[in-house]
PDB file of N, CA, C and O in Angstrom:
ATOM      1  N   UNK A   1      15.940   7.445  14.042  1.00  0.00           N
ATOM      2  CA  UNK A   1      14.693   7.376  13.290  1.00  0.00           C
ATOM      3  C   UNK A   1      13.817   6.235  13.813  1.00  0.00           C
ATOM      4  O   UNK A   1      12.648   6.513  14.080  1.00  0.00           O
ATOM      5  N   UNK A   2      14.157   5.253  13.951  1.00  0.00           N
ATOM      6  CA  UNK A   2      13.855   3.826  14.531  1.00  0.00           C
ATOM      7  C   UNK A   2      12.825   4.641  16.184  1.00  0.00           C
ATOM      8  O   UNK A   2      11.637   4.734  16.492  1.00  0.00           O
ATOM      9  N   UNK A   3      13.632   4.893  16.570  1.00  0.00           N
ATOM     10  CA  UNK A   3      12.864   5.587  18.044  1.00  0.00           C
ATOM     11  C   UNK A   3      11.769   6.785  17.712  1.00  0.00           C
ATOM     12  O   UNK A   3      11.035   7.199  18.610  1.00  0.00           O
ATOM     13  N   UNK A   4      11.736   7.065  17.001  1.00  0.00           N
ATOM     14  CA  UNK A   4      10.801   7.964  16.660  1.00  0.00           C
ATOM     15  C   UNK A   4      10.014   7.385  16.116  1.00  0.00           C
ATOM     16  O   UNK A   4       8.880   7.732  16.447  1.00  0.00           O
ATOM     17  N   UNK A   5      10.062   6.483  15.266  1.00  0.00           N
ATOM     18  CA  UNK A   5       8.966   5.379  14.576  1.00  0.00           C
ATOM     19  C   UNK A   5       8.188   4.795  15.803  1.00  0.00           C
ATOM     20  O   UNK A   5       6.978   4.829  16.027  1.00  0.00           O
ATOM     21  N   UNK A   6       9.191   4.257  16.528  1.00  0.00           N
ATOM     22  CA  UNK A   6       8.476   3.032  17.606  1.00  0.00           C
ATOM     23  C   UNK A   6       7.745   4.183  18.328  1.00  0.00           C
ATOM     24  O   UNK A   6       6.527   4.021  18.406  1.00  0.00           O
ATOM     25  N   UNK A   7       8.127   5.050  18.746  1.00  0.00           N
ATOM     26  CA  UNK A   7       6.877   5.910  19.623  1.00  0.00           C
ATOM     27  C   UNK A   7       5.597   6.720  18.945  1.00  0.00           C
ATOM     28  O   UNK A   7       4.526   6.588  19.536  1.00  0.00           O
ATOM     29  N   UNK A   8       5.617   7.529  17.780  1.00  0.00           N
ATOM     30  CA  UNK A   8       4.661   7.591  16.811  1.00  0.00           C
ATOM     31  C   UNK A   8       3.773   6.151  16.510  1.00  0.00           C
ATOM     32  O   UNK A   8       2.577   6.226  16.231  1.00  0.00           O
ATOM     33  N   UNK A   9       4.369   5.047  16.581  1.00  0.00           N
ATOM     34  CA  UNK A   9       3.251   3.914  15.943  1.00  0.00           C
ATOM     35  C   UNK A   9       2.859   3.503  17.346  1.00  0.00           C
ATOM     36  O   UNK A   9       2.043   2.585  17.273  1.00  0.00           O
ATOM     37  N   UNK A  10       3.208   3.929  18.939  1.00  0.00           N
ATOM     38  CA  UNK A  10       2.800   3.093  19.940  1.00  0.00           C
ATOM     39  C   UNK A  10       1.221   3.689  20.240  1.00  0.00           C
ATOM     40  O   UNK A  10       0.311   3.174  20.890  1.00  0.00           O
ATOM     41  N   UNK A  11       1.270   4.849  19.575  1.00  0.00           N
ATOM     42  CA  UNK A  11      -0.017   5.819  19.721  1.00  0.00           C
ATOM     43  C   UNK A  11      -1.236   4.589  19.980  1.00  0.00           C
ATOM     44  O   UNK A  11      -1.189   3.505  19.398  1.00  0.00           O
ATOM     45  N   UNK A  12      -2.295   4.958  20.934  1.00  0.00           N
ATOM     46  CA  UNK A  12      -4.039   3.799  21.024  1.00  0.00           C
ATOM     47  C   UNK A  12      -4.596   4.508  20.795  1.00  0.00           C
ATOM     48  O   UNK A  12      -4.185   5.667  20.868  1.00  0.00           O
ATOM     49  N   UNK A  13      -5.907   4.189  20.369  1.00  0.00           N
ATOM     50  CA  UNK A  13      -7.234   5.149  20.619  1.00  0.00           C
ATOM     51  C   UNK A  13      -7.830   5.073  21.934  1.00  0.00           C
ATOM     52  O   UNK A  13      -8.061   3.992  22.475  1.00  0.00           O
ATOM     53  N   UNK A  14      -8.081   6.172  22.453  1.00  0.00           N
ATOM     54  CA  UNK A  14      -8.346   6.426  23.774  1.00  0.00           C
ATOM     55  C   UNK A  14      -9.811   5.883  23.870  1.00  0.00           C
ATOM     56  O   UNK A  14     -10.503   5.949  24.885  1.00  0.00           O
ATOM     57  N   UNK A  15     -10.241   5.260  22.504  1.00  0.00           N
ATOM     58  CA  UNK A  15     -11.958   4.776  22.727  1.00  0.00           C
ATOM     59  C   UNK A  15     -11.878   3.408  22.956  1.00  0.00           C
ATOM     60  O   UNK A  15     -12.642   3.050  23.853  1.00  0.00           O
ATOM     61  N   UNK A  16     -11.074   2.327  22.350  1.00  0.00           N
ATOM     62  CA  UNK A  16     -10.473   1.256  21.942  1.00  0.00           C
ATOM     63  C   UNK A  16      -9.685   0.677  21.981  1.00  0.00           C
ATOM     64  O   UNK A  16      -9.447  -0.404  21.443  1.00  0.00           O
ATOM     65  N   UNK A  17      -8.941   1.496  22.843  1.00  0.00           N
ATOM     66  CA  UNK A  17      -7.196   0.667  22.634  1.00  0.00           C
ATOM     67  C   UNK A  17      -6.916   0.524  21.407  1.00  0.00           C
ATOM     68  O   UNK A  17      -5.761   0.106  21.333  1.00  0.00           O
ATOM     69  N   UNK A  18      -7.137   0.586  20.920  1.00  0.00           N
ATOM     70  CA  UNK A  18      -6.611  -0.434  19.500  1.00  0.00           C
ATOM     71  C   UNK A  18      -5.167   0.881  18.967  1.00  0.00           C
ATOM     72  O   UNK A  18      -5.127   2.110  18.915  1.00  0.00           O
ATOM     73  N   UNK A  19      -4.222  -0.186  18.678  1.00  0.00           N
ATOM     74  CA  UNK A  19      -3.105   1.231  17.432  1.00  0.00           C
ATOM     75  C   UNK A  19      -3.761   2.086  16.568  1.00  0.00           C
ATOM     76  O   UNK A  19      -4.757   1.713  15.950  1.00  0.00           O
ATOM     77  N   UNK A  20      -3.423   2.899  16.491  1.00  0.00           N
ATOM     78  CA  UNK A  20      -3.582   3.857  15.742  1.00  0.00           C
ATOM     79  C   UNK A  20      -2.985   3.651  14.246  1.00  0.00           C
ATOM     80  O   UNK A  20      -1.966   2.961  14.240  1.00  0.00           O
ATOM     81  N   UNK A  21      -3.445   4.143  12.903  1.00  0.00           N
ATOM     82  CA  UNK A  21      -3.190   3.553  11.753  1.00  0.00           C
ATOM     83  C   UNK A  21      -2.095   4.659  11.449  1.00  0.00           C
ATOM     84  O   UNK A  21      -2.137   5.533  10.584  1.00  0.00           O
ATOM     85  N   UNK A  22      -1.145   4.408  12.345  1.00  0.00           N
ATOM     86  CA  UNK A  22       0.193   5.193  11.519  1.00  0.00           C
ATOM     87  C   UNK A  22       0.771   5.396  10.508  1.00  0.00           C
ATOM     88  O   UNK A  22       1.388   4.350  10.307  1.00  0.00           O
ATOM     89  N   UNK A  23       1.034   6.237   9.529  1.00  0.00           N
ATOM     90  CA  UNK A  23       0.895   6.078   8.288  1.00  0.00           C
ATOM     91  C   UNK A  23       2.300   7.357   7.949  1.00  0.00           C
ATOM     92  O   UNK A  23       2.183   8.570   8.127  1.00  0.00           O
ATOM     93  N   UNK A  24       3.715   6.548   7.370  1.00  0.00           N
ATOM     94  CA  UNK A  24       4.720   7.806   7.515  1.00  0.00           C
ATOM     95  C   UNK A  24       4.431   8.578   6.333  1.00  0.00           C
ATOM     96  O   UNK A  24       3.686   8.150   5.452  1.00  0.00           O
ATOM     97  N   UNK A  25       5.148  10.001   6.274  1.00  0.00           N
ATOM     98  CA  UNK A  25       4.815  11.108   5.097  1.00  0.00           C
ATOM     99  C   UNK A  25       5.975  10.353   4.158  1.00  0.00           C
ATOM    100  O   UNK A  25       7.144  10.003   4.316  1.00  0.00           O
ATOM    101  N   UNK A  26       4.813  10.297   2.909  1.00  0.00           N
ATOM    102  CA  UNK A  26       5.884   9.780   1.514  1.00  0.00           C
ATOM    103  C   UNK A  26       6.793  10.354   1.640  1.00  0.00           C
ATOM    104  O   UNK A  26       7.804   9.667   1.493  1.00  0.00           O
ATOM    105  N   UNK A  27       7.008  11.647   1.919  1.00  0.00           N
ATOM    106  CA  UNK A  27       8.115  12.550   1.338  1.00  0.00           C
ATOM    107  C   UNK A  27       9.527  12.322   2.235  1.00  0.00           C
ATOM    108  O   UNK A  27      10.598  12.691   1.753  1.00  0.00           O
ATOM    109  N   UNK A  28       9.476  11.786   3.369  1.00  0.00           N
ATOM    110  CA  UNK A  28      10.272  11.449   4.543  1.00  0.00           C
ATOM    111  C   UNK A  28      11.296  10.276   4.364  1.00  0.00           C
ATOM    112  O   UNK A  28      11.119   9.549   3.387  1.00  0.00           O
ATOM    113  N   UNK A  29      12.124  10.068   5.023  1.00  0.00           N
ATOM    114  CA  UNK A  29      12.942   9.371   5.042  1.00  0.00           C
ATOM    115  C   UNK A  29      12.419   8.002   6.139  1.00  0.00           C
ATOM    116  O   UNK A  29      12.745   8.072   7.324  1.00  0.00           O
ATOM    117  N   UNK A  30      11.663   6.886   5.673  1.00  0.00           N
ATOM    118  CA  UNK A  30      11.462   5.817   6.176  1.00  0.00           C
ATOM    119  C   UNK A  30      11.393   4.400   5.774  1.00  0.00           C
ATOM    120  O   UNK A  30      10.867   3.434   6.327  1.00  0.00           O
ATOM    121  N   UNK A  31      12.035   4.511   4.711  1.00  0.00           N
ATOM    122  CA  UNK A  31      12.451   2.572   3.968  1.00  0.00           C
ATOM    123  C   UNK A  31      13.605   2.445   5.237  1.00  0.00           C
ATOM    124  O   UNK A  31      14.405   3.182   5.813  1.00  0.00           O
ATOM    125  N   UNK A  32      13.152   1.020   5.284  1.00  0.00           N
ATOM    126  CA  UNK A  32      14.613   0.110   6.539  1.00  0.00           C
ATOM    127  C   UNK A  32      13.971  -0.281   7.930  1.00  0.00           C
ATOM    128  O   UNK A  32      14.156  -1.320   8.564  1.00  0.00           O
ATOM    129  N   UNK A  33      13.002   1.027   8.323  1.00  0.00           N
ATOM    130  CA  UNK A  33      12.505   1.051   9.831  1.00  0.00           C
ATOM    131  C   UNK A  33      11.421  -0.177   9.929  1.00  0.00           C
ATOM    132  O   UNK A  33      10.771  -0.715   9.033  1.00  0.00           O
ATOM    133  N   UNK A  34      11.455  -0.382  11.096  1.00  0.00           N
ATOM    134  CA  UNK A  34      10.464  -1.658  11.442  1.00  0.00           C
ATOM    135  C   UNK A  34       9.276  -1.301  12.243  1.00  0.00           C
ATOM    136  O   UNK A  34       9.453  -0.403  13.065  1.00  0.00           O
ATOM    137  N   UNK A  35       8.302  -1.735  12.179  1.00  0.00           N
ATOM    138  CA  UNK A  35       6.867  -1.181  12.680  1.00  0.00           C
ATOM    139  C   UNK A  35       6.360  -2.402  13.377  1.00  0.00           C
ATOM    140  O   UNK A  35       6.476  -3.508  12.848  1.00  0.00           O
ATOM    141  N   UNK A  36       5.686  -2.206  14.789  1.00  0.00           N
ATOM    142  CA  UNK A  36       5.054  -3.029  15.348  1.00  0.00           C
ATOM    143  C   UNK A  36       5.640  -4.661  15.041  1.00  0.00           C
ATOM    144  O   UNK A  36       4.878  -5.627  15.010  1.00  0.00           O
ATOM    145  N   UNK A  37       7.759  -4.795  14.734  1.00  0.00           N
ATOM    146  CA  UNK A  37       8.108  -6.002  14.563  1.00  0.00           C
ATOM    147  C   UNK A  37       8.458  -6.482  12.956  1.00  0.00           C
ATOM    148  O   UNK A  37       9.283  -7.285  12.518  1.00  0.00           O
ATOM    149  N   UNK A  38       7.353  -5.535  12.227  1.00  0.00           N
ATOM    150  CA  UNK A  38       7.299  -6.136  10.891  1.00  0.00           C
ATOM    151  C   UNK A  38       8.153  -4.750  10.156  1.00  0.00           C
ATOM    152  O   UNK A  38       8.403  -3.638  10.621  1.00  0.00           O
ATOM    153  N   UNK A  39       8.504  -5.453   8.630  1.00  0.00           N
ATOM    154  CA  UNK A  39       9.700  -4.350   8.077  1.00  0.00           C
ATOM    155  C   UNK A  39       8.356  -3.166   7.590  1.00  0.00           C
ATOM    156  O   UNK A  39       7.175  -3.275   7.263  1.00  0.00           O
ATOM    157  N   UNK A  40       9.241  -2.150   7.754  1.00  0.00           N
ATOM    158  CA  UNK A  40       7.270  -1.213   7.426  1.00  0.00           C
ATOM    159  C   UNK A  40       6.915  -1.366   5.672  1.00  0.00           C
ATOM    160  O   UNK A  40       5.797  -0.949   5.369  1.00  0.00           O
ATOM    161  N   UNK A  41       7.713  -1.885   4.595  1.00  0.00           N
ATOM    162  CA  UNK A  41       6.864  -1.997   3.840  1.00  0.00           C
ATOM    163  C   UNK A  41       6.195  -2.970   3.867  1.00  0.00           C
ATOM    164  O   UNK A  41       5.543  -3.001   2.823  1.00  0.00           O
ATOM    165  N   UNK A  42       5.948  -3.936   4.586  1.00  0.00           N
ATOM    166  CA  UNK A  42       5.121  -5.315   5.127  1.00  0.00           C
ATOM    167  C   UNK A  42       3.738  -4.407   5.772  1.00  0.00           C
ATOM    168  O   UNK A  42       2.612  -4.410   5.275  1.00  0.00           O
ATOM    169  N   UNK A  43       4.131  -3.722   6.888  1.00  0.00           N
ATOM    170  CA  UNK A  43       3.375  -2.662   7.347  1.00  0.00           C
ATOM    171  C   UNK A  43       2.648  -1.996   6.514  1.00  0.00           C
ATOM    172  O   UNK A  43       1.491  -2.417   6.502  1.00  0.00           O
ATOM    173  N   UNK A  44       2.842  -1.128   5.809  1.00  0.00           N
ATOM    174  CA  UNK A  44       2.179  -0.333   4.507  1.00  0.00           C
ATOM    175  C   UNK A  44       1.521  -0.932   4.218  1.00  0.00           C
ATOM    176  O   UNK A  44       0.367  -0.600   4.488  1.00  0.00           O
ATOM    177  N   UNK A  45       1.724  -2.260   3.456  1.00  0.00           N
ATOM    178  CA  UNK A  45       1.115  -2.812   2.461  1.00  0.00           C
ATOM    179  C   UNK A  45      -0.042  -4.215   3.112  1.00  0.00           C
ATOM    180  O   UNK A  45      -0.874  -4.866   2.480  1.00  0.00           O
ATOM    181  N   UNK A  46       0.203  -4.266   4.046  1.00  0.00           N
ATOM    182  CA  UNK A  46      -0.764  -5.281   5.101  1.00  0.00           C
ATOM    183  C   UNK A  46      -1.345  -4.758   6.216  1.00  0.00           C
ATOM    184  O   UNK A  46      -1.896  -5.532   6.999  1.00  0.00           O
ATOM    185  N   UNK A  47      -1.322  -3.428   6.462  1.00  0.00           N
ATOM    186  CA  UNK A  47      -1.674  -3.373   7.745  1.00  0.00           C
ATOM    187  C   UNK A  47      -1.922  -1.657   7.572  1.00  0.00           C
ATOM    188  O   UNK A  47      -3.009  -1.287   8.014  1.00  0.00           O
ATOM    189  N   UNK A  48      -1.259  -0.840   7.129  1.00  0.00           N
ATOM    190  CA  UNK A  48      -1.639   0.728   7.025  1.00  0.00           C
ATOM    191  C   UNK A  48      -2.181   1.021   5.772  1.00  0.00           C
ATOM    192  O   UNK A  48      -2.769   2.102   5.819  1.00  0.00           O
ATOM    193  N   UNK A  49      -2.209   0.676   5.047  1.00  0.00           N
ATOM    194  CA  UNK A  49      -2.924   0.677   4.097  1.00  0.00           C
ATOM    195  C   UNK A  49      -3.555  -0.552   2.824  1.00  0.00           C
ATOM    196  O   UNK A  49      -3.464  -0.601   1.597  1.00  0.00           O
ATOM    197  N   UNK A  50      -4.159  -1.378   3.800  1.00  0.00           N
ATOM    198  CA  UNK A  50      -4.531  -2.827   3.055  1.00  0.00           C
ATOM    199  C   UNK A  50      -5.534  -2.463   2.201  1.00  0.00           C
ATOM    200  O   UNK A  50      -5.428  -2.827   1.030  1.00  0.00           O
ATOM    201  N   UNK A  51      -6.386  -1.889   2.503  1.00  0.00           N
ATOM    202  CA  UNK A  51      -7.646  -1.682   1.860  1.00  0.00           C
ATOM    203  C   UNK A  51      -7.083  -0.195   0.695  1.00  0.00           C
ATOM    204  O   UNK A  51      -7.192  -0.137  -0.530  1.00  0.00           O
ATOM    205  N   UNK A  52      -6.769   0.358   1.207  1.00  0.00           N
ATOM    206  CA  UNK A  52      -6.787   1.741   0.418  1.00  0.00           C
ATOM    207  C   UNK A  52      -5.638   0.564  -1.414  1.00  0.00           C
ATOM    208  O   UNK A  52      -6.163   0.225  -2.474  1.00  0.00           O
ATOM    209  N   UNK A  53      -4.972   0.461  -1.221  1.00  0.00           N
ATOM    210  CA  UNK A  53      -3.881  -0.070  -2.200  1.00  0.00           C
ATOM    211  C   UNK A  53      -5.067  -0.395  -2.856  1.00  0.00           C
ATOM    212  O   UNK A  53      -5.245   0.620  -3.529  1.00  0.00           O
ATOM    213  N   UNK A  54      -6.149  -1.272  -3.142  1.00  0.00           N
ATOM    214  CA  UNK A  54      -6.572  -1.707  -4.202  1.00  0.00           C
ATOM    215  C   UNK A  54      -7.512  -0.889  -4.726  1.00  0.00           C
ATOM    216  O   UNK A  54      -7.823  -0.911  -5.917  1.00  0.00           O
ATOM    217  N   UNK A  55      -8.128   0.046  -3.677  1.00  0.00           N
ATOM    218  CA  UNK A  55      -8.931   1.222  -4.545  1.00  0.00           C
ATOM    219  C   UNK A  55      -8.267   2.251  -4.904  1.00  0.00           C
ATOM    220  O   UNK A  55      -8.817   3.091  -5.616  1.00  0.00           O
ATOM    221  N   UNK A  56      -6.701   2.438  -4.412  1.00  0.00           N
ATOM    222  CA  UNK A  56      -5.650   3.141  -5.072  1.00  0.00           C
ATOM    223  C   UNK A  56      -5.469   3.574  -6.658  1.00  0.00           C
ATOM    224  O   UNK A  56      -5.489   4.588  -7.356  1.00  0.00           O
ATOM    225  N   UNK A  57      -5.201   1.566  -6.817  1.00  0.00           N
ATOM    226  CA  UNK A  57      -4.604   0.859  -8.452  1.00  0.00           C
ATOM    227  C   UNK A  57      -6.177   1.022  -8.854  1.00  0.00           C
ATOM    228  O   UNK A  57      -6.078   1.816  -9.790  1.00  0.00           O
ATOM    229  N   UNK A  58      -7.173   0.826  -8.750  1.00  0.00           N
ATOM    230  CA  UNK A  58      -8.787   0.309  -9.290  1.00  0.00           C
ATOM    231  C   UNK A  58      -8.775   2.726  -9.830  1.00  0.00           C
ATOM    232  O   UNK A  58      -9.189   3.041 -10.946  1.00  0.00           O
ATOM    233  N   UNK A  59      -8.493   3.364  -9.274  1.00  0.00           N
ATOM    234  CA  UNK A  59      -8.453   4.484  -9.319  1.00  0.00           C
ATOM    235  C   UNK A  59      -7.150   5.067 -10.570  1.00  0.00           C
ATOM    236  O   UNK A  59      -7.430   5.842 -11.484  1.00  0.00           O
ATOM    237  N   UNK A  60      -6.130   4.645 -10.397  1.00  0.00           N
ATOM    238  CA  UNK A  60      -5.276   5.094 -11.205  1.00  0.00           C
ATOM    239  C   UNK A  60      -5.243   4.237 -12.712  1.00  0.00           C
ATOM    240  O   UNK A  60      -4.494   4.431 -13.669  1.00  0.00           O
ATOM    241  N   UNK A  61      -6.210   3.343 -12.568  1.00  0.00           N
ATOM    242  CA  UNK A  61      -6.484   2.700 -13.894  1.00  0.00           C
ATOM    243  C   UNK A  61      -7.377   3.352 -14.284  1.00  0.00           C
ATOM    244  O   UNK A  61      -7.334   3.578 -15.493  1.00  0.00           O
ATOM    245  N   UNK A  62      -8.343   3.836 -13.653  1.00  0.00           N
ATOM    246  CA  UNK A  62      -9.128   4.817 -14.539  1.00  0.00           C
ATOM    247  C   UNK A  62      -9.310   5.954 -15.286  1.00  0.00           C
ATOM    248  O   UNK A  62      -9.935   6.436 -16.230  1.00  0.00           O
ATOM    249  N   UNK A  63      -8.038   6.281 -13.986  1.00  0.00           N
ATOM    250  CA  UNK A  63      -7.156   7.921 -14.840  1.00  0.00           C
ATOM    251  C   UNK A  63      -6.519   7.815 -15.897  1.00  0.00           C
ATOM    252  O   UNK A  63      -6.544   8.723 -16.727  1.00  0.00           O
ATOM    253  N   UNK A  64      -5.601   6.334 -16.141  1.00  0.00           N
ATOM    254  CA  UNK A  64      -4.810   6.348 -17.139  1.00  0.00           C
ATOM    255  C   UNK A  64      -5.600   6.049 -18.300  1.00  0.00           C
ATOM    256  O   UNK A  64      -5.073   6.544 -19.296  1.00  0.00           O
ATOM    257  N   UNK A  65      -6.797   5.352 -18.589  1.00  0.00           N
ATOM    258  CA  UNK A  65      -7.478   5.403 -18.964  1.00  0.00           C
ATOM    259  C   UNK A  65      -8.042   5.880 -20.494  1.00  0.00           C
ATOM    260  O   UNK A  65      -8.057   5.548 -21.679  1.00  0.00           O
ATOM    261  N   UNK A  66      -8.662   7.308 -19.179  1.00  0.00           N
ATOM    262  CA  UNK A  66      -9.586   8.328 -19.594  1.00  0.00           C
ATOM    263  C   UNK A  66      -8.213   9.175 -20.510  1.00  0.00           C
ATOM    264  O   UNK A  66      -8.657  10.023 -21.284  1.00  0.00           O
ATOM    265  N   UNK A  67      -7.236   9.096 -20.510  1.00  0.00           N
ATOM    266  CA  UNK A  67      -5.351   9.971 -21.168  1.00  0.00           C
ATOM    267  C   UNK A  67      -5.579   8.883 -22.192  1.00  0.00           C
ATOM    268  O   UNK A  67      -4.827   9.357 -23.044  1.00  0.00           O
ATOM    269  N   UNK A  68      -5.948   8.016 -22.635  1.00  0.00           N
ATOM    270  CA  UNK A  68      -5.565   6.804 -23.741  1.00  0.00           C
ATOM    271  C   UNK A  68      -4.266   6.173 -23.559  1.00  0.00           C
ATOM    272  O   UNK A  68      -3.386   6.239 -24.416  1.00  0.00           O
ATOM    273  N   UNK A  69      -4.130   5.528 -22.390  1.00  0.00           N
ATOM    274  CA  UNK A  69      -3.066   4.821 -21.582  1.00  0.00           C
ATOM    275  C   UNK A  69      -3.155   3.596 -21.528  1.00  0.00           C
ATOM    276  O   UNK A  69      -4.098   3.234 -22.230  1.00  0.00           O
ATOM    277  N   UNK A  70      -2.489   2.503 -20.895  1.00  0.00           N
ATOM    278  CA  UNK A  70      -2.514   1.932 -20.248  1.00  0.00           C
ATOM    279  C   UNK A  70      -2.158   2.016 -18.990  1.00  0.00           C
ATOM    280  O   UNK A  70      -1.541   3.068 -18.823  1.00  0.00           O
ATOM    281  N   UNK A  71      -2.268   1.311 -17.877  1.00  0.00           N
ATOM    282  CA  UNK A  71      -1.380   1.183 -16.282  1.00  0.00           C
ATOM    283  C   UNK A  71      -0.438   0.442 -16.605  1.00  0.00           C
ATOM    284  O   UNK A  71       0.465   0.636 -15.792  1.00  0.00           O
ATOM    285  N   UNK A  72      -0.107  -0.407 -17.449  1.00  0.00           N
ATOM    286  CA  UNK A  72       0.884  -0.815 -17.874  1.00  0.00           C
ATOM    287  C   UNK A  72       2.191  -0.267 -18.178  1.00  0.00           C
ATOM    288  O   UNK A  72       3.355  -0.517 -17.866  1.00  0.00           O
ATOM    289  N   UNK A  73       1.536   0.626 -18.949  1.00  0.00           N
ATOM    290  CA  UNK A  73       2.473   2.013 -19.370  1.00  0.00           C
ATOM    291  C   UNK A  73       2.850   2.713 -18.412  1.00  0.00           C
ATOM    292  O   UNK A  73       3.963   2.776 -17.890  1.00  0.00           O
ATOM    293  N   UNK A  74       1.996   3.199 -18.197  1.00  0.00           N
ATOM    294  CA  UNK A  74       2.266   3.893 -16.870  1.00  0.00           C
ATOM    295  C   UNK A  74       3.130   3.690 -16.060  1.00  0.00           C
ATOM    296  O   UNK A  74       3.911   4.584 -15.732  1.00  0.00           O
ATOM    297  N   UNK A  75       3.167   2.749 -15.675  1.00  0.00           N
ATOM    298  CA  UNK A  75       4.020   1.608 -15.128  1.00  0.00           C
ATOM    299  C   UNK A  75       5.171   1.781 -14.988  1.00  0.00           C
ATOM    300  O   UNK A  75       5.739   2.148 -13.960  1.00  0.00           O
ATOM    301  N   UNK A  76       5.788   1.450 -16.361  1.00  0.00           N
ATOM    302  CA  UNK A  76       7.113   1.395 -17.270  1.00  0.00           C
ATOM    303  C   UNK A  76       7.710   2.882 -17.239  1.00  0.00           C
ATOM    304  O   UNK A  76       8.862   3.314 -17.277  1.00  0.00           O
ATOM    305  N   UNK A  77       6.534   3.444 -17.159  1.00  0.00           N
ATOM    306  CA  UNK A  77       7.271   4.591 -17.675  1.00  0.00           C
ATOM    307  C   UNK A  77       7.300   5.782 -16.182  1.00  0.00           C
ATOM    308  O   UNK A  77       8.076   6.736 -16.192  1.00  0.00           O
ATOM    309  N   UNK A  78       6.496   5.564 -15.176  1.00  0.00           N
ATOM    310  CA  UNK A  78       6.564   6.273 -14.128  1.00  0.00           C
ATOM    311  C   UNK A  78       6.704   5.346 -12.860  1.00  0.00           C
ATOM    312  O   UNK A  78       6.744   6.053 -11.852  1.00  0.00           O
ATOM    313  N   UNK A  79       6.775   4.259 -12.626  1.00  0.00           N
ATOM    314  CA  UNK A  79       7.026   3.785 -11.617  1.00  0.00           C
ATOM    315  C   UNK A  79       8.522   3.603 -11.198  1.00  0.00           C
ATOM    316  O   UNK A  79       9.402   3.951 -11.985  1.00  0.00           O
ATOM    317  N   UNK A  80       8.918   2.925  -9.659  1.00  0.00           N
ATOM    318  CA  UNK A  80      10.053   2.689  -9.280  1.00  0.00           C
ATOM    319  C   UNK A  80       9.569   1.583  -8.423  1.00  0.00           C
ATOM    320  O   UNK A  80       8.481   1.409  -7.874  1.00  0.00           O
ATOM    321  N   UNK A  81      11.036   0.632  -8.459  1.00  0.00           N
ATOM    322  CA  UNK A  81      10.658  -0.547  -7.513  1.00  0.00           C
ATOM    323  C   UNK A  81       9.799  -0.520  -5.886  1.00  0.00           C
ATOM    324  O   UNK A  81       9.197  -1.369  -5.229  1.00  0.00           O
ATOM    325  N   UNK A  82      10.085   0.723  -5.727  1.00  0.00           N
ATOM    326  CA  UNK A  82       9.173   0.750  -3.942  1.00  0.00           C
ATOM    327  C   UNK A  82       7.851   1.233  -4.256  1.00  0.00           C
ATOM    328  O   UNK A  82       6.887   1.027  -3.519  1.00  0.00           O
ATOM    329  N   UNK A  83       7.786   1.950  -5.473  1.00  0.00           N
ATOM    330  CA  UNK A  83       5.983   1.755  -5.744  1.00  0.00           C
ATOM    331  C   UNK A  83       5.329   0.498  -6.255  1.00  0.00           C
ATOM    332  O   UNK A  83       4.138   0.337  -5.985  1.00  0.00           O
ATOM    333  N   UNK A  84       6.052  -0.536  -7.056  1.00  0.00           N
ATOM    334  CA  UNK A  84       5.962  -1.740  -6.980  1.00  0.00           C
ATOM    335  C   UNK A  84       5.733  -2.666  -6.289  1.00  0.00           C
ATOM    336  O   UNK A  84       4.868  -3.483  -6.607  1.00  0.00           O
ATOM    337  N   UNK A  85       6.415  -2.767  -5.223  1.00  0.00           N
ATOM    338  CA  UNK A  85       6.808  -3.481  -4.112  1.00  0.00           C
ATOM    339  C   UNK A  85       4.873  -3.144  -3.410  1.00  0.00           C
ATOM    340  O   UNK A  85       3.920  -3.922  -3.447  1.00  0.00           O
ATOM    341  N   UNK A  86       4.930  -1.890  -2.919  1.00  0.00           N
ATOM    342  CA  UNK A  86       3.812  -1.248  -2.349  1.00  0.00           C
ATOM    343  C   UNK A  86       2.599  -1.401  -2.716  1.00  0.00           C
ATOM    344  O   UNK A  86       1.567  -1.410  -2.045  1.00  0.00           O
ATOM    345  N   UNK A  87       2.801  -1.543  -3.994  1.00  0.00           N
ATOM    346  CA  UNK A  87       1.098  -1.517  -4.728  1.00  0.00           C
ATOM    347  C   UNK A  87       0.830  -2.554  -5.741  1.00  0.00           C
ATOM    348  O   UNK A  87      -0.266  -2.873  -6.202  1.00  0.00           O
ATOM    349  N   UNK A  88       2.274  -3.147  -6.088  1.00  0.00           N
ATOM    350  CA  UNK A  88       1.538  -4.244  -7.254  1.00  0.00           C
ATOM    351  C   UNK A  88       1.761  -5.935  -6.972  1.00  0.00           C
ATOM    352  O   UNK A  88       1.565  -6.914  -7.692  1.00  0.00           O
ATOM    353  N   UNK A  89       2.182  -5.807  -5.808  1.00  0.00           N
ATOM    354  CA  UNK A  89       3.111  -7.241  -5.566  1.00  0.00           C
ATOM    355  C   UNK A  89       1.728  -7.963  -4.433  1.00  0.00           C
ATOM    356  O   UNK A  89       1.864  -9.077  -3.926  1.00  0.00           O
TER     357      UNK A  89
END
């Protein structure tokens, strides 16, 4: 898995060089693997999706909301430590 990571994230843009914003499928098997050095939820959360995470939470507070919720609740009651880790830390 590790080798398949490192070559999927070595991807450039052919305009820029720059990496490509590799981004693994939730549904997949990738907690443990390391990205560009760093552990990938360091990755995720600093670097593949820095910006998106806070208009993520700014978004799912509004949904919970508009249900007569809290995100709090929400929280408690539908989260797990790696969505934690990912989005609230």
């Amino acid at each position: 898995m590790q080798q398949v990571t490192d070559r999927w994230t070595s991807y450039r843009s052919p305009e820029n060089g720059e990496f490509l914003n590799a981004r693994p499928h939730w549904a997949k098997e990738w907690q443990g693997l390391v990205v560009r050095g760093k552990p990938i939820e360091s990755y995720l959360r600093k670097s593949a999706y820095k910006d998106e995470r806070k208009e993520f939470v700014k978004v799912l507070e509004g949904v919970v909301k508009k249900r007569g919720v809290s995100l709090e609740e929400t929280r408690k009651r539908f989260g797990n430590p790696l969505l934690e880790r990912l989005f609230f830390q």
